[in-house]
TIROVO-258425 format. One line per 5 residues: number of its first residue (from 0); their letters; for each residue x, y, z of N, C-alpha, C. Coordinates in pm, whole numbers. Example, Ala and Ser with C-alpha at 12.3 -4.5 7.8 and 13.67 -1.06 7.14 Angstrom:
BEGIN
0) AS) 1319/-569/780/1230/-450/780/1320/-330/780; 1285/-225/708/1367/-106/714/1290/3/787
END
This chain:
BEGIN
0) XXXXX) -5775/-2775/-3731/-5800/-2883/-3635/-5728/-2852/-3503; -5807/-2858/-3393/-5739/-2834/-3271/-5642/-2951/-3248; -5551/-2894/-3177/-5344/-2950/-3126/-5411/-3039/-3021; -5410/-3185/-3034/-5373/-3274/-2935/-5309/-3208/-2793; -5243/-3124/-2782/-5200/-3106/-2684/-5310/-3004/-2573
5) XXXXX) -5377/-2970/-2682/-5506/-2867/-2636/-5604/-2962/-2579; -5645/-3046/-2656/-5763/-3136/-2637/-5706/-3210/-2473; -5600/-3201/-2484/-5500/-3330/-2371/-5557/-3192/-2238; -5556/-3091/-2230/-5549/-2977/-2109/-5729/-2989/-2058; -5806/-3020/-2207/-5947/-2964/-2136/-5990/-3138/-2062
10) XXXXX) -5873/-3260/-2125/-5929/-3325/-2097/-5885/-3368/-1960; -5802/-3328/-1930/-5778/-3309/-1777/-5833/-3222/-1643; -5917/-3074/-1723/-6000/-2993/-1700/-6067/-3091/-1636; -6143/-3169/-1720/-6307/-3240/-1700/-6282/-3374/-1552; -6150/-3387/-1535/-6136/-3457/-1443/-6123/-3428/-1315
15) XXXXX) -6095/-3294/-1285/-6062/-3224/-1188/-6170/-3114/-1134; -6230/-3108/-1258/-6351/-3020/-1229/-6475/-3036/-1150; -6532/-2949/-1048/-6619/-2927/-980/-6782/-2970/-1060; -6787/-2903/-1160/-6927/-2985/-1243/-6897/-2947/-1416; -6909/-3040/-1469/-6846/-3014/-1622/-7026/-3027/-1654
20) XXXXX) -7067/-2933/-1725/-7157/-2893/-1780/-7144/-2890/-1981; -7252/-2995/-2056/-7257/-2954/-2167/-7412/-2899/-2244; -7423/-2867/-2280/-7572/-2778/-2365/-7512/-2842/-2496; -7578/-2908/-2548/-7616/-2939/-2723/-7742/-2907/-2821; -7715/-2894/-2927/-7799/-2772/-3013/-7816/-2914/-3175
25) XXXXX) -7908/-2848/-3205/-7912/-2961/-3396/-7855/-3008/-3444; -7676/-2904/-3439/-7605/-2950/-3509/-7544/-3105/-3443; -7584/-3113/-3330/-7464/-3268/-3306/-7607/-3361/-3372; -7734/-3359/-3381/-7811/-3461/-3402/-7785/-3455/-3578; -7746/-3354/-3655/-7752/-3293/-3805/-7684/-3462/-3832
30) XXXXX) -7577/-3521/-3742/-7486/-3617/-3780/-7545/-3686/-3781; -7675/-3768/-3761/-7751/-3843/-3737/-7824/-3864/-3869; -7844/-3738/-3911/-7915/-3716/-4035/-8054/-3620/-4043; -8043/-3552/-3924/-8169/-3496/-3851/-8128/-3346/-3884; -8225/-3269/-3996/-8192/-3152/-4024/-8217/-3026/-3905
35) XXXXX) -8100/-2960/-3905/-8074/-2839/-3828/-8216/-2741/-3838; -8206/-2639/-3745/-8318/-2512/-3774/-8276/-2380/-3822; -8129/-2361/-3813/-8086/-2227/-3877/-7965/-2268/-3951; -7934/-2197/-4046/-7810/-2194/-4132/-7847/-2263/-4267; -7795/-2377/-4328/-7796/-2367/-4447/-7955/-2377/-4505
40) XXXXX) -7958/-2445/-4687/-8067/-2386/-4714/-8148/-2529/-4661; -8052/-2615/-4654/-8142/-2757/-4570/-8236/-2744/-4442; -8164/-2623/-4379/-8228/-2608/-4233/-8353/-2567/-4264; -8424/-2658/-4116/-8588/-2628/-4147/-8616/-2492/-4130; -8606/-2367/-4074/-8621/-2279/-4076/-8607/-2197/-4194
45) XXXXX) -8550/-2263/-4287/-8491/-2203/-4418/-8605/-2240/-4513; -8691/-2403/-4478/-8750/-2424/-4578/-8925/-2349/-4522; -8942/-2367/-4356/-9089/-2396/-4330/-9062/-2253/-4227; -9208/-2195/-4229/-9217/-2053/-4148/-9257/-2143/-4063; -9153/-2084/-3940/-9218/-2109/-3804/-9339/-2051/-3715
50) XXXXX) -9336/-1992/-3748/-9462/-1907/-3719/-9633/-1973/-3753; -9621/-2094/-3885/-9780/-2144/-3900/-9703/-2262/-3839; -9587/-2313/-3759/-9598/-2435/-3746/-9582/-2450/-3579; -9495/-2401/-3535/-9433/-2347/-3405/-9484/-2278/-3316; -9588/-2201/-3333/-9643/-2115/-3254/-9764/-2252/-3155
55) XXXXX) -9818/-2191/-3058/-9941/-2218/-3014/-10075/-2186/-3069; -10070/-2077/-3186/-10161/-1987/-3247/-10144/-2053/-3374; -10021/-2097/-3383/-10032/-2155/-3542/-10123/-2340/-3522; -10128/-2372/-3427/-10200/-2507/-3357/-10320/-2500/-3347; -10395/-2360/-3317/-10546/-2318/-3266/-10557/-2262/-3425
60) XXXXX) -10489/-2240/-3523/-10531/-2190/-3656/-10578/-2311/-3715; -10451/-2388/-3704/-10431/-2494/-3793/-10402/-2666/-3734; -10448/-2709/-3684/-10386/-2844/-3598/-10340/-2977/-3685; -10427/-2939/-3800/-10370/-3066/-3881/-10248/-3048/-3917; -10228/-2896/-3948/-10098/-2897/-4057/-9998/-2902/-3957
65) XXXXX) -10006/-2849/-3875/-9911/-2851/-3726/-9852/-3005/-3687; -9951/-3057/-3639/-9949/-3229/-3602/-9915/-3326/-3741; -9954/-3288/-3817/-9858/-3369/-3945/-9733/-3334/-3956; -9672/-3193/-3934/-9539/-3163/-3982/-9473/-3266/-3819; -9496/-3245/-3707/-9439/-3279/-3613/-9453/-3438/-3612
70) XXXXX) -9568/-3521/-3665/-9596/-3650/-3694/-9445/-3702/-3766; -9414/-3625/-3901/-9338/-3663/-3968/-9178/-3628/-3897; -9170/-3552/-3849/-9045/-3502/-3742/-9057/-3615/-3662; -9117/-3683/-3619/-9115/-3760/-3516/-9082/-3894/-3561; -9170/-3914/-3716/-9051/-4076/-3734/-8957/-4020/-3813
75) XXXXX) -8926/-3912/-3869/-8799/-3896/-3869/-8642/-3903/-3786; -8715/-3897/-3666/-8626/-3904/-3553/-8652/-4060/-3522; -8725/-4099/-3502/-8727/-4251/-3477/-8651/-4378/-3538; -8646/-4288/-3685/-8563/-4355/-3842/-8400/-4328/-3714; -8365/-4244/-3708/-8240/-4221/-3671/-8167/-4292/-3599
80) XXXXX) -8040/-4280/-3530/-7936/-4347/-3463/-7861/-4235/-3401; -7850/-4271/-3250/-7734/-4180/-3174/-7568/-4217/-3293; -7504/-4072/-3277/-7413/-4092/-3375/-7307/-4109/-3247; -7148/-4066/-3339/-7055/-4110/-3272/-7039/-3972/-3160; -7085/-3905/-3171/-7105/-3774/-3065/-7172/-3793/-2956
85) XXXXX) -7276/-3870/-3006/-7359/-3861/-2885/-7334/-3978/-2763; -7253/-4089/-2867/-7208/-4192/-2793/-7054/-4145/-2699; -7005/-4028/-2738/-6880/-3992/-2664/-6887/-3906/-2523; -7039/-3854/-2566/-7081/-3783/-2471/-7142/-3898/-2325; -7160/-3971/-2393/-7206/-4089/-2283/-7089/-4166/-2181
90) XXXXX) -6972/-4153/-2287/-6848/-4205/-2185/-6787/-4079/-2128; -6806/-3944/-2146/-6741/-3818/-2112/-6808/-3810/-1982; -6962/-3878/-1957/-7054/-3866/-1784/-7010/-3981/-1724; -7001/-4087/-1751/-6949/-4211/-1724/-6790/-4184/-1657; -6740/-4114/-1730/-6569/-4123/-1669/-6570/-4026/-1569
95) XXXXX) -6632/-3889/-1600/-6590/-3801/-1516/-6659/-3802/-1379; -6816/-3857/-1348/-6861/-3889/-1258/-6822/-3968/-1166; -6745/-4109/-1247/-6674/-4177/-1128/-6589/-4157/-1105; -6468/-4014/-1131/-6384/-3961/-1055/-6477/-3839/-970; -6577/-3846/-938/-6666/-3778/-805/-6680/-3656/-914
100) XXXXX) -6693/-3604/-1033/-6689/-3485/-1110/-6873/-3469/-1132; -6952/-3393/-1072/-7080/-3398/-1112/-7075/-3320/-1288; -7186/-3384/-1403/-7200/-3361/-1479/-7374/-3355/-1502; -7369/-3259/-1622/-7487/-3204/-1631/-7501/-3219/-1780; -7603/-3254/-1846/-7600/-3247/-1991/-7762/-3197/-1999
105) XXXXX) -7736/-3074/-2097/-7908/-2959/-2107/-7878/-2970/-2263; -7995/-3049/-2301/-7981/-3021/-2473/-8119/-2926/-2498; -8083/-2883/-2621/-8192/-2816/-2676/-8288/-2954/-2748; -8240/-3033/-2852/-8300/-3068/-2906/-8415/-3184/-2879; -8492/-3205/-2935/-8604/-3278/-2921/-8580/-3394/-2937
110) XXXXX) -8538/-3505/-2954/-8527/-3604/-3061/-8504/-3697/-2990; -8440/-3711/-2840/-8449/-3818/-2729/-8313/-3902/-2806; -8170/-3882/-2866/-8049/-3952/-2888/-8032/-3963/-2828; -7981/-3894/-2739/-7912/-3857/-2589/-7931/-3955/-2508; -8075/-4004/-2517/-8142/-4114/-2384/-8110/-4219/-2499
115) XXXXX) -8134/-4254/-2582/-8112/-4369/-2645/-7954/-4426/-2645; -7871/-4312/-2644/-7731/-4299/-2667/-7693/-4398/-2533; -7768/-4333/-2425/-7733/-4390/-2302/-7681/-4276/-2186; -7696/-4150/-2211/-7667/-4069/-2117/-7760/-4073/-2038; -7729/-4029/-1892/-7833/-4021/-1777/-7846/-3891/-1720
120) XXXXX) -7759/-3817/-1672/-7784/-3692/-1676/-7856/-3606/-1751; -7929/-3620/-1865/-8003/-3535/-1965/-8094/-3481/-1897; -8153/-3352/-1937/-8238/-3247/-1920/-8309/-3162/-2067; -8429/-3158/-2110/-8451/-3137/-2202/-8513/-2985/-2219; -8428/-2931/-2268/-8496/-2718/-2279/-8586/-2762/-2346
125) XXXXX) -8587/-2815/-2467/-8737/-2783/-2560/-8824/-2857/-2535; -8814/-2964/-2475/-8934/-3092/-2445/-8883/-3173/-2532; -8963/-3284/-2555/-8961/-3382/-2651/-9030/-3414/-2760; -8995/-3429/-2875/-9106/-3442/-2986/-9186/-3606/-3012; -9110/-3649/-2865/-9187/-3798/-2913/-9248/-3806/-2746
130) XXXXX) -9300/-3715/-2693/-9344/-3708/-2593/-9542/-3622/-2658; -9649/-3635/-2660/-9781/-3596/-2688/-9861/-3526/-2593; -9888/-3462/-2599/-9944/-3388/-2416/-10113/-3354/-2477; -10218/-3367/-2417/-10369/-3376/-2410/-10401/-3187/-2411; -10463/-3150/-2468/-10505/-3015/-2445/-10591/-2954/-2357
135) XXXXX) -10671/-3105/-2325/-10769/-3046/-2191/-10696/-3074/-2049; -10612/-3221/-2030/-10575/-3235/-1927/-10451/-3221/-1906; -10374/-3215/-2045/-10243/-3165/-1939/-10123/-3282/-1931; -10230/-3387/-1944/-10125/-3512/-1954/-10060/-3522/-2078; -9948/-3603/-2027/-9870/-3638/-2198/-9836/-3787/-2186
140) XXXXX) -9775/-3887/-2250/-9730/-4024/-2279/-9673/-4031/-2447; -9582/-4101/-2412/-9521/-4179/-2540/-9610/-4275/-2628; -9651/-4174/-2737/-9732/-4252/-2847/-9637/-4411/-2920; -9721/-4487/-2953/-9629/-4625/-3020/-9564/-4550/-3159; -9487/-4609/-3219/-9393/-4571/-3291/-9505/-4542/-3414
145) XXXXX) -9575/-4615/-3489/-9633/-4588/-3562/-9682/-4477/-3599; -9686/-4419/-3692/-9748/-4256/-3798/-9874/-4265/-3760; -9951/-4141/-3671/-10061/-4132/-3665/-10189/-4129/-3782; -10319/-4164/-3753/-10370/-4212/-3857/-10515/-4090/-3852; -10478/-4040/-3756/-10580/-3863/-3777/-10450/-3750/-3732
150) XXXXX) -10547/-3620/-3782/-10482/-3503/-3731/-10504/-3421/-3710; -10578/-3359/-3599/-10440/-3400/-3458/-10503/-3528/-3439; -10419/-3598/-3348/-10448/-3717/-3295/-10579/-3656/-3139; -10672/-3786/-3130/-10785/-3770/-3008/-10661/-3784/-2885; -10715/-3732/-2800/-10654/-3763/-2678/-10679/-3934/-2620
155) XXXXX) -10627/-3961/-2529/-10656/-4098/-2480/-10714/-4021/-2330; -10681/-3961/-2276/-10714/-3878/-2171/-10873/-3834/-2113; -10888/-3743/-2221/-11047/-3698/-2235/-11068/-3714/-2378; -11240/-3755/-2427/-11268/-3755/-2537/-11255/-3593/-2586; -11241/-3475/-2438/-11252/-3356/-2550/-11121/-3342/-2664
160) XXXXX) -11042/-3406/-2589/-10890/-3316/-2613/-10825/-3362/-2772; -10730/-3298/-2757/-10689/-3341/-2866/-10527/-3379/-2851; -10410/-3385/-2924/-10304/-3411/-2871/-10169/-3314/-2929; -10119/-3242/-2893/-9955/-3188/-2953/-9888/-3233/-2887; -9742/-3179/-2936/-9639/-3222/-2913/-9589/-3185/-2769
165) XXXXX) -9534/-3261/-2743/-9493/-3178/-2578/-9346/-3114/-2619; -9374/-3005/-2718/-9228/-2943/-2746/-9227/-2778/-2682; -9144/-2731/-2693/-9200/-2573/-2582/-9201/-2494/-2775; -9292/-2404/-2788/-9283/-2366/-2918/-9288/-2227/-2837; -9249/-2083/-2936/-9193/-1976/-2955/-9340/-1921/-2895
170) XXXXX) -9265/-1875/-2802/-9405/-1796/-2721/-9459/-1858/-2551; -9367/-1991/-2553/-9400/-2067/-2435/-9289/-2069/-2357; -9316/-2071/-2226/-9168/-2085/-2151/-9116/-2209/-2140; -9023/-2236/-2087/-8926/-2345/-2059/-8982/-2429/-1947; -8964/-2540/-1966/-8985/-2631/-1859/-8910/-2592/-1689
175) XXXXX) -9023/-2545/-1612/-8948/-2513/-1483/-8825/-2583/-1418; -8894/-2703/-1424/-8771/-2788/-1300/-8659/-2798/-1413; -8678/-2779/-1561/-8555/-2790/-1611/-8503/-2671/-1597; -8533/-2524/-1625/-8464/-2444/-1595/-8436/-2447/-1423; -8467/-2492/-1347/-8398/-2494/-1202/-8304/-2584/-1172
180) XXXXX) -8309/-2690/-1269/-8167/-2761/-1261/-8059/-2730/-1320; -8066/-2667/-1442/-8002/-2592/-1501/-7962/-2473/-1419; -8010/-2402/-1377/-7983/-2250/-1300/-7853/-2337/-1197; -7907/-2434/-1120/-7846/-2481/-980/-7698/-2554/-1078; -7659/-2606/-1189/-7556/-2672/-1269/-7462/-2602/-1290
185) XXXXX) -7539/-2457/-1311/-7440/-2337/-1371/-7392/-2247/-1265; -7451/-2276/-1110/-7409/-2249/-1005/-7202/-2293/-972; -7225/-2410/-1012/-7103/-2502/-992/-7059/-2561/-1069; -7075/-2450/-1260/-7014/-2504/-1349/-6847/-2422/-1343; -6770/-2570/-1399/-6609/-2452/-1425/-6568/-2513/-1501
190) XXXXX) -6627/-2609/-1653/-6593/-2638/-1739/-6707/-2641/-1854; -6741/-2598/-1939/-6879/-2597/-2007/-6819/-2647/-2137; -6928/-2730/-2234/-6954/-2749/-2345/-7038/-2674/-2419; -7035/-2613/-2550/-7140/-2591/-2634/-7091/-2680/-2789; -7176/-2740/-2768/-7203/-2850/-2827/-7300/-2863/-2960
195) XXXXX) -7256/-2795/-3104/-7364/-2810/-3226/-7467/-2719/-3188; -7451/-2628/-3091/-7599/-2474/-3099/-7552/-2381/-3180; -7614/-2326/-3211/-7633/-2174/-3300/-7569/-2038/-3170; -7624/-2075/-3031/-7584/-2003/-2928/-7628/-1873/-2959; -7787/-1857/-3032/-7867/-1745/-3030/-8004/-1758/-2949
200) XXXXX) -8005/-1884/-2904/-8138/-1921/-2850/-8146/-1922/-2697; -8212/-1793/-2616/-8197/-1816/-2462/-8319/-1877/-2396; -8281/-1948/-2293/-8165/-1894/-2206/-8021/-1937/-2243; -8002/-2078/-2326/-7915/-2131/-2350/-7788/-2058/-2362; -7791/-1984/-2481/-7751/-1918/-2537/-7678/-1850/-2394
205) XXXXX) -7703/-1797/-2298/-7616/-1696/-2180/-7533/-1808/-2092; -7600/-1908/-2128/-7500/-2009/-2016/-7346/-1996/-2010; -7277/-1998/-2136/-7147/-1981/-2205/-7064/-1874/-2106; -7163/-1752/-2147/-7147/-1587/-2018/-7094/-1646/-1930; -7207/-1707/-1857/-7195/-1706/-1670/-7094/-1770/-1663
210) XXXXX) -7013/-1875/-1731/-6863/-1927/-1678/-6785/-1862/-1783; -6806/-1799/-1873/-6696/-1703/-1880/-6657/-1580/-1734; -6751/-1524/-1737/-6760/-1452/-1602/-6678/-1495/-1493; -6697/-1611/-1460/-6646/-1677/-1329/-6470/-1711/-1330; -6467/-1728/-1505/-6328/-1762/-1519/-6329/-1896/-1539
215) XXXXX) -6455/-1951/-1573/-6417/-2125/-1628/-6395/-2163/-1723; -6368/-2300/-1755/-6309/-2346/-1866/-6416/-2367/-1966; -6435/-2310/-2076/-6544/-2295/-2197/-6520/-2307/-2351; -6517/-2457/-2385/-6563/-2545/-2509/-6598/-2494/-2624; -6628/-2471/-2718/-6723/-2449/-2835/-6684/-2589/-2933
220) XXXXX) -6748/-2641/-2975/-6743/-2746/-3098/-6866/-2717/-3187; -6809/-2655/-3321/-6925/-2616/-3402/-6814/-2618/-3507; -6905/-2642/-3645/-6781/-2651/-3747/-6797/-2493/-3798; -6933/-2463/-3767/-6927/-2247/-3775/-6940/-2187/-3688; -6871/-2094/-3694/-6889/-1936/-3595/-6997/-1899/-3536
225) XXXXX) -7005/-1875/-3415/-7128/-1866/-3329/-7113/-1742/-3274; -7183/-1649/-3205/-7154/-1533/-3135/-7037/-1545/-3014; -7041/-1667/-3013/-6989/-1727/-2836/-6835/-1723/-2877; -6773/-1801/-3001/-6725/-1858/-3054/-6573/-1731/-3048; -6603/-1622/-3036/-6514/-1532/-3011/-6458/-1499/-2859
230) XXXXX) -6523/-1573/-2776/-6543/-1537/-2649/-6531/-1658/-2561; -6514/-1772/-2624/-6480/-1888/-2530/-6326/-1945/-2510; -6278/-1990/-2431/-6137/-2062/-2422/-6084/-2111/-2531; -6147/-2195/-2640/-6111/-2283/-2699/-6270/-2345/-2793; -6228/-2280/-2912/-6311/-2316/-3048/-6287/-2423/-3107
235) XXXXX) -6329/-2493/-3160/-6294/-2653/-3236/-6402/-2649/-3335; -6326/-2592/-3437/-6423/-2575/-3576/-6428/-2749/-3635; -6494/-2851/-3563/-6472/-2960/-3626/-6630/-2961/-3610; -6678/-3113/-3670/-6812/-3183/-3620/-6764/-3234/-3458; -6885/-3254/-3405/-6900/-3302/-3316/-6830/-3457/-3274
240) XXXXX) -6907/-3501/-3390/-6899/-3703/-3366/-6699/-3703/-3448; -6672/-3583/-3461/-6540/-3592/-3527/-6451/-3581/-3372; -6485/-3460/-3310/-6416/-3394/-3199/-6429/-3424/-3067; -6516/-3536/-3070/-6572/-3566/-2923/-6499/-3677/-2884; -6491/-3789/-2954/-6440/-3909/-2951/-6242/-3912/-2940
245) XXXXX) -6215/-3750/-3004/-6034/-3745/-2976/-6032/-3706/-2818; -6163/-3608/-2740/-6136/-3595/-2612/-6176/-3695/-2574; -6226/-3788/-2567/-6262/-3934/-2503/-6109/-4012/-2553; -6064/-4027/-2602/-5971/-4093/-2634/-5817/-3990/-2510; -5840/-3906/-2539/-5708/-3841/-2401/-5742/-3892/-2254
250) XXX) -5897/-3838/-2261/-5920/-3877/-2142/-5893/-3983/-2098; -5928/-4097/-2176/-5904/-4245/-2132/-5746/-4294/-2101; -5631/-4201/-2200/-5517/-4224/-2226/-5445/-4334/-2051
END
C-alpha cells in the first residue's frame, strides 16, 4: 500500500500543476461490476473472439450476433453504478480546476460512469456503447433504455439503415476531435493518471511516454503490472475506488 506521505506529494502535485491529465481503462469500471477485456478468465476477451464481434467485418458477416452481444453490454452497463472511483475522480476536477489547474479526463471505456458520476471534462477514445449510429447516414442518438426487440435494430434515420454501436472497433480510427483534444492536453500535461488500463492499447497507451519524457509527474493505479508500471513515478498496486478517495481525502486535508 502506498505511504500517506507519498499520496500527500502527488496530492499537492495536482494543485500546482499546469494540467493534471487522467486516461482510465476497464479496470476502474470492473468495480462497478462491469467485466474487464484482458487478464483474467472473466475478461471478455478471454471468453468472446473479438474478431466475430468487434470488427466492422464481423458486423457485415454477422449483425445480429454483433448487435445482441453489444445490446446486452449495454444494459449491462445501464444495470450499473459509478463506483467510489469514479466519484473521486469527480471531486479530483472539481478541486483542482478551481485552484485555476486545467484538467483533462480521456477514458477508454464505453459505459458513460464518468458522465453519470458527474465529471465534465470527459472525452471518450472508444465512443460510447449507449450511443447507436445509422449505417447509411451517419447519425447516431441515445436509444431508450429498453433491450432492443430486433437485430440489428432499423434505423430511425433512413428506412435503409440499420443501427451499431457508436463504439470505434479494431480496425477503425479514433474519434478526431477526441484525439485533438487529447494531443493539445498532453501538450500541457505535468501530472498524469493511468487509471485501471492494461496500457497496451494506443494511442493511450504512449500518453504515460510523453510526460515521462518531459519530466512530469506520472500515476499508475492498477492492482497489476502494466508495461508503464516500471517506468512511472509512482505505482499504487491498489483498486482504484480503494486509492482514489485516500488522494481526495489529502487533497482536501
Amino acid at each position: 500500500m502506498m505511504r500517506e506521505s507519498t499520496i500527500q506529494t502527488i496530492a499537492d502535485a495536482c494543485l500546482t500543476a499546469r494540467h493534471v491529465v487522467v486516461v482510465t481503462g476497464a479496470g476502474l469500471s470492473a468495480e462497478s461490476g462491469l467485466s474487464t477485456f484482458r487478464g483474467p478468465r472473466e475478461a471478455l476477451w478471454s471468453r468472446y473472439d473479438p474478431m466475430r464481434l468487434a470488427t466492422p467485418e464481423a458486423f457485415e458477416q454477422d449483425p445480429a450476433l454483433v448487435t445482441r452481444w453489444y445490446d446486452w453490454r449495454r444494459q449491462a452497463g445501464l444495470q450499473a453504478r459509478p463506483n467510489a472511483g469514479h466519484l473521486a475522480l469527480v471531486c479530483l476536477e472539481r478541486i483542482v480546476t478551481a485552484s485555476g489547474v486545467g484538467f483533462t479526463l480521456l477514458t477508454q471505456n464505453v459505459d458513460r460512469l464518468h458522465h453519470r458520476a458527474g465529471s465534465v471534462n470527459v472525452y471518450e477514445l472508444h465512443g460510447s456503447i449507449h450511443e447507436w449510429r445509422c449505417t447509411v447516414t451517419g447519425q447516431s442518438f441515445e436509444p431508450p433504455p429498453q433491450p432492443f426487440q430486433e437485430f440489428p435494430p432499423r434505423s430511425p434515420f433512413d428506412p435503409r439503415g440499420r443501427l451499431r454501436p457508436a463504439v470505434v472497433w479494431f480496425g477503425e480510427p479514433l474519434p478526431a476531435e477526441v484525439l485533438r483534444v487529447a494531443a493539445e492536453a498532453m501538450e500541457s500535461c505535468d501530472v498524469f493518471f493511468s487509471i485501471g488500463t492494461s496500457s497496451v492499447v494506443y494511442p493511450a497507451a504512449g500518453f504515460a511516454e510523453q510526460v515521462i519524457a518531459r519530466g512530469g509527474l506520472t500515476i499508475e493505479v492498477n492492482p497489476n503490472e502494466t508495461p508503464i508500471s516500471g517506468r512511472v513515478n509512482h505505482a499504487a498496486r491498489e483498486s482504484s475506488g480503494s486509492w482514489l478517495p485516500r488522494l481526495i481525502a489529502h487533497i482536501s486535508l
